[in-house]
ZAMARGU-4260 file (C-alpha; in steps of 0.2 Angstrom, whole numbers, plus 5000, padded with zeros to 4 digits):
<rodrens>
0) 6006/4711/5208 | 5998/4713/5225 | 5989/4729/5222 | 5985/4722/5203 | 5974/4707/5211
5) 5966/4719/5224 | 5960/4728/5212 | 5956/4715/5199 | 5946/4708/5216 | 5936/4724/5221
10) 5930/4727/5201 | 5924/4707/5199 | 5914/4712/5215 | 5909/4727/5209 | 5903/4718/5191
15) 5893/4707/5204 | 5886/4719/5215 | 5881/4729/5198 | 5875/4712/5192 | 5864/4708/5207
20) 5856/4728/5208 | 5853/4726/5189 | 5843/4705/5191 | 5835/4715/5206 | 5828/4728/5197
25) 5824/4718/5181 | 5813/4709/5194 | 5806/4722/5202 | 5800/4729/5185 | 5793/4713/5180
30) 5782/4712/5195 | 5778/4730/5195 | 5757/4729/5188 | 5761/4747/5177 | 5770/4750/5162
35) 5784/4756/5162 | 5797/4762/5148 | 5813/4767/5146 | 5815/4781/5132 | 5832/4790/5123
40) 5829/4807/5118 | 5826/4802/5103 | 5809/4795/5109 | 5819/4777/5107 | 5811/4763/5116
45) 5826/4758/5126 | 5816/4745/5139 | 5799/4740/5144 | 5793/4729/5156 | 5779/4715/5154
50) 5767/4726/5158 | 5773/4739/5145 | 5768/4727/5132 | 5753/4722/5137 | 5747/4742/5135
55) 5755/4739/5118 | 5746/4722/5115 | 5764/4717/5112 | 5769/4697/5116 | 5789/4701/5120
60) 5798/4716/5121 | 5810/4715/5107 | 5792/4720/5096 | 5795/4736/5106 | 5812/4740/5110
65) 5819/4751/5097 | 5805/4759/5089 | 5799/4778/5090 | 5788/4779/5105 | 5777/4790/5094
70) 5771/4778/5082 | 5761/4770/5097 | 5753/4788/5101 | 5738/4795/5092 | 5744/4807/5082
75) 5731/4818/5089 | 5742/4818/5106 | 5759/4819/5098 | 5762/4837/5106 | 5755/4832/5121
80) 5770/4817/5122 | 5782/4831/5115 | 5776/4843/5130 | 5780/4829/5141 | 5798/4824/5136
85) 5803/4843/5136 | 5799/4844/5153 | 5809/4828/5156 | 5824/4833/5148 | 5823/4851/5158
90) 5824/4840/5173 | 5806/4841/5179 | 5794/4826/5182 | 5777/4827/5173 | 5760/4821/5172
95) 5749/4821/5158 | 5735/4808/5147 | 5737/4803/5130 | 5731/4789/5118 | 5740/4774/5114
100) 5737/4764/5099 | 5742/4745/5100 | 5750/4734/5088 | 5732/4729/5087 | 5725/4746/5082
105) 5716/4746/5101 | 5716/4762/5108 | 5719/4763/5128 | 5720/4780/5136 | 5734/4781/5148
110) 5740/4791/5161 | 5759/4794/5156 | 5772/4802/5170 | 5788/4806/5165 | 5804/4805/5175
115) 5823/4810/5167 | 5835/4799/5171 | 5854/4807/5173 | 5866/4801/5164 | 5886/4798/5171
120) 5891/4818/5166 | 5874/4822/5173 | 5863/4826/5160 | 5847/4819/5158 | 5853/4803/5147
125) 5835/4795/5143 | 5819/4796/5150 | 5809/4785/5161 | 5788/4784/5160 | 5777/4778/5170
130) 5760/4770/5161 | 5743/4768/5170 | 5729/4762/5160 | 5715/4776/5165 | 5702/4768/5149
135) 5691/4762/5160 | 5691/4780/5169 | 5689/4789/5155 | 5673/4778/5148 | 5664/4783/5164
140) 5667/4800/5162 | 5661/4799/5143 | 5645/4789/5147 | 5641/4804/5162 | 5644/4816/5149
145) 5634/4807/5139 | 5620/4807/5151 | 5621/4827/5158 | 5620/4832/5137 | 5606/4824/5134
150) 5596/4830/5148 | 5602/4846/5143 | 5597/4845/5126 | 5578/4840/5131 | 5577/4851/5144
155) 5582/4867/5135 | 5568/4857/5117 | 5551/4861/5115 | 5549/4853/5099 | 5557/4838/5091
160) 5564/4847/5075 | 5572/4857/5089 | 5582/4845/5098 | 5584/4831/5084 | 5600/4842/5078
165) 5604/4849/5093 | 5606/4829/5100 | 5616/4824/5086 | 5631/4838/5090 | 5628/4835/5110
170) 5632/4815/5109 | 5642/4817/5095 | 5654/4829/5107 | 5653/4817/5122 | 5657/4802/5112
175) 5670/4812/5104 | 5669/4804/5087 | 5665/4815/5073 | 5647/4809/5062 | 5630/4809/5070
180) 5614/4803/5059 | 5595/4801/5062 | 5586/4788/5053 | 5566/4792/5053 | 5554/4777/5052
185) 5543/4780/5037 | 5525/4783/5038 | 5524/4765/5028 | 5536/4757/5041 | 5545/4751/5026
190) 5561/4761/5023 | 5571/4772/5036 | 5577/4789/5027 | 5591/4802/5035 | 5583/4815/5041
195) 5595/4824/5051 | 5616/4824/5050 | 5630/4833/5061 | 5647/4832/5058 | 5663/4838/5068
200) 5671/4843/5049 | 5657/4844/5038 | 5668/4848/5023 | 5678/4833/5026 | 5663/4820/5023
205) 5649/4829/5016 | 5650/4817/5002 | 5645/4804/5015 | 5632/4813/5021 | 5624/4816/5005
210) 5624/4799/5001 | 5617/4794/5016 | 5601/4806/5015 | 5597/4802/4997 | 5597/4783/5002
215) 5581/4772/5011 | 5585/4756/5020 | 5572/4745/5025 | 5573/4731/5040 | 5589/4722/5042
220) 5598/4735/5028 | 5614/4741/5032 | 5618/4747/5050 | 5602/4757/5055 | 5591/4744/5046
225) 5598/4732/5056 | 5595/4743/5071 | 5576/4746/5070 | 5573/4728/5064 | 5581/4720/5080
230) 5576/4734/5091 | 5592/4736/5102 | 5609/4744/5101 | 5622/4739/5090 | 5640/4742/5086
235) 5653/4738/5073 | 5671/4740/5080 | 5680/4743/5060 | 5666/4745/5046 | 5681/4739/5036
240) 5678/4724/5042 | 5660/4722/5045 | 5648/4715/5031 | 5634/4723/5039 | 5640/4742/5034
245) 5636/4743/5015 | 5640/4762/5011 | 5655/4771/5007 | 5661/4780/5019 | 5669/4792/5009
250) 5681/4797/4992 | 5694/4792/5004 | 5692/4773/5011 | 5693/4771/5029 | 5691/4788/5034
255) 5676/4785/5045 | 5679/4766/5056 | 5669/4764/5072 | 5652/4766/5070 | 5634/4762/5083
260) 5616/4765/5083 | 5605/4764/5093 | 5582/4763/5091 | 5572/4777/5098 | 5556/4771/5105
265) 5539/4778/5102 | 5527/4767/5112 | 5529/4751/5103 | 5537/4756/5089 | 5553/4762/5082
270) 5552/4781/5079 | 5568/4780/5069 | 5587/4778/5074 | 5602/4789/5077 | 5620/4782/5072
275) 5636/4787/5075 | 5654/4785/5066 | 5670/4788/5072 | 5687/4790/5062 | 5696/4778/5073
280) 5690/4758/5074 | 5683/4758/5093 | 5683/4744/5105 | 5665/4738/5110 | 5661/4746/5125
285) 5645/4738/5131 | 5642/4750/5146 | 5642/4764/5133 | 5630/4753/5123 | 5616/4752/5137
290) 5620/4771/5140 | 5614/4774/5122 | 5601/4762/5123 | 5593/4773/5139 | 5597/4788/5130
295) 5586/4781/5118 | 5572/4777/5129 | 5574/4795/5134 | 5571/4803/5118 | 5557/4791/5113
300) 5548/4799/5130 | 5551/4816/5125 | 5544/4813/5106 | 5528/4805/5115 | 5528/4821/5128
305) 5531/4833/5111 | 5517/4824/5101 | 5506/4825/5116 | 5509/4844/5119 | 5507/4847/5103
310) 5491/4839/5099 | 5484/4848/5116 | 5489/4867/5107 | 5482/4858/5090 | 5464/4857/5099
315) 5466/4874/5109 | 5467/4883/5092 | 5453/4872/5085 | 5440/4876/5103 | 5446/4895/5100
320) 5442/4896/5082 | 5423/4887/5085 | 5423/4900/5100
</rodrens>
């Protein structure tokens, strides 16, 4: 009877010690300021801490727990988590950056480090991550991209035939969404017209784009009309939801979300707009937004540069010929 209460004594204190490690670590996870998940091989959410949810816009836990993990990746980074929890299950701590996707449909990019986490025989049981939201980071380094391709661009240009195109695929790759349009002022000034188009899958949304060159929008018409009448930068973070976006985007709704334009000045007047569309609905960045609004300052000084070059060699030719 003796030795049965000694030992009933040592496991109730053993149930407590195991009860005051787990309240302290349930603290401790709750004040730490990143996310923090615990996954089952399965991808399983098995725990996640206050700040978990709030990378996953989530309220409480329980909209979390039990769910695969991958639903909340872009599916574009689903190898990239797969590369990371193989790594975790061989033991070894890893690093890598992949999109998440909210319950709201926000995209955050975070820095993910996974740990494995032994189980009582010794195996890796489930896996422990660490989430840091790098967003922020990673629109810096967009925007500086931004900035050193289309420098490039109009270094490397002489005429603006040349580097219209070559513009569209530059921003188009540092903004890392997939359409890229220019809208050209009319001599009238009455309508805009697509001039130029680029595309990341040109198969994919050719449709759109044929539709969008064999349509004129005048002021406050659609997204670039809206643009050149008002003069500044614009965005629309889900056309789905925005009146101001009239066309189809394409034969299959919802392909194309995001979207933004922004006016090129000439002097004191629009010389046209360039847009750009992205499959995903994107957050307003408003950094990026006065980024594209210099970039457009930028090219409206290189059209004035070209035109004036141009018009030099127009009257060379002409003093030659009356020589």
């Amino acid at each position: 009877l003796r030795r049965d209460q000694t030992r009933r004594l040592q496991a109730e204190r053993e149930q407590v010690r195991l009860q005051e490690n787990e309240q302290r670590l349930r603290s401790i996870l709750e004040a730490e300021p990143q996310g923090i998940l615990v996954s089952g091989l399965d991808h399983r959410v098995l725990q996640i801490n206050p700040a978990g949810c709030f990378l996953f816009d989530a309220g409480f836990s329980e909209e979390i727990m039990g769910r695969d993990l991958r639903d909340f990746v872009h599916t574009s980074d689903h190898q990239q988590l797969d590369d990371l929890h193989k790594a975790a299950r061989e033991g070894r701590e890893t690093r890598g950056r992949c999109r998440l996707v909210g319950l709201s449909r926000q995209i955050r990019w975070v820095e993910m480090t996974t740990v494995p986490l032994p189980a009582e025989n010794g195996s890796v049981g489930s896996i422990l991550s660490v989430l840091q939201d790098v967003t922020e980071q990673k629109r810096a380094d967009r925007r500086q991209a931004l900035q050193h391709a289309v420098a490039k661009v109009l270094a490397a240009s002489s005429t603006v035939e040349q580097a219209i195109p070559d513009l569209l695929q530059a921003i188009v790759v540092s903004l890392d969404w997939q359409v890229g349009l220019f809208w050209r002022v009319q001599d009238d000034r009455r309508s805009l017209r697509c001039a130029h188009g680029w595309s990341v899958d040109s198969t994919m949304i050719q449709e759109f784009l044929r539709n969008s060159r064999q349509q004129d929008h005048g002021p406050d018409s659609d997204l670039p009309g809206c643009c050149w009448a008002r003069g500044e930068p614009l965005w629309i973070e889900d056309i789905a939801e925005a009146p101001l976006f009239t066309r189809e985007s394409l034969e299959a709704p919802g392909v194309l979300r995001g979207a933004c334009a922004f006016p090129i000045w000439l002097r004191a007047n629009v010389y046209g707009v360039m847009e750009f569309l992205s499959r995903e609905a994107q957050a307003e960045d408003r950094d990026l937004l006065r980024a594209l609004g210099t970039t457009g300052s930028q090219i409206g000084l290189f059209v004035e540069r070209a035109e004036v070059e141009a018009a030099l060699h127009q009257n060379e030719a002409r003093t030659s010929l009356i020589i």
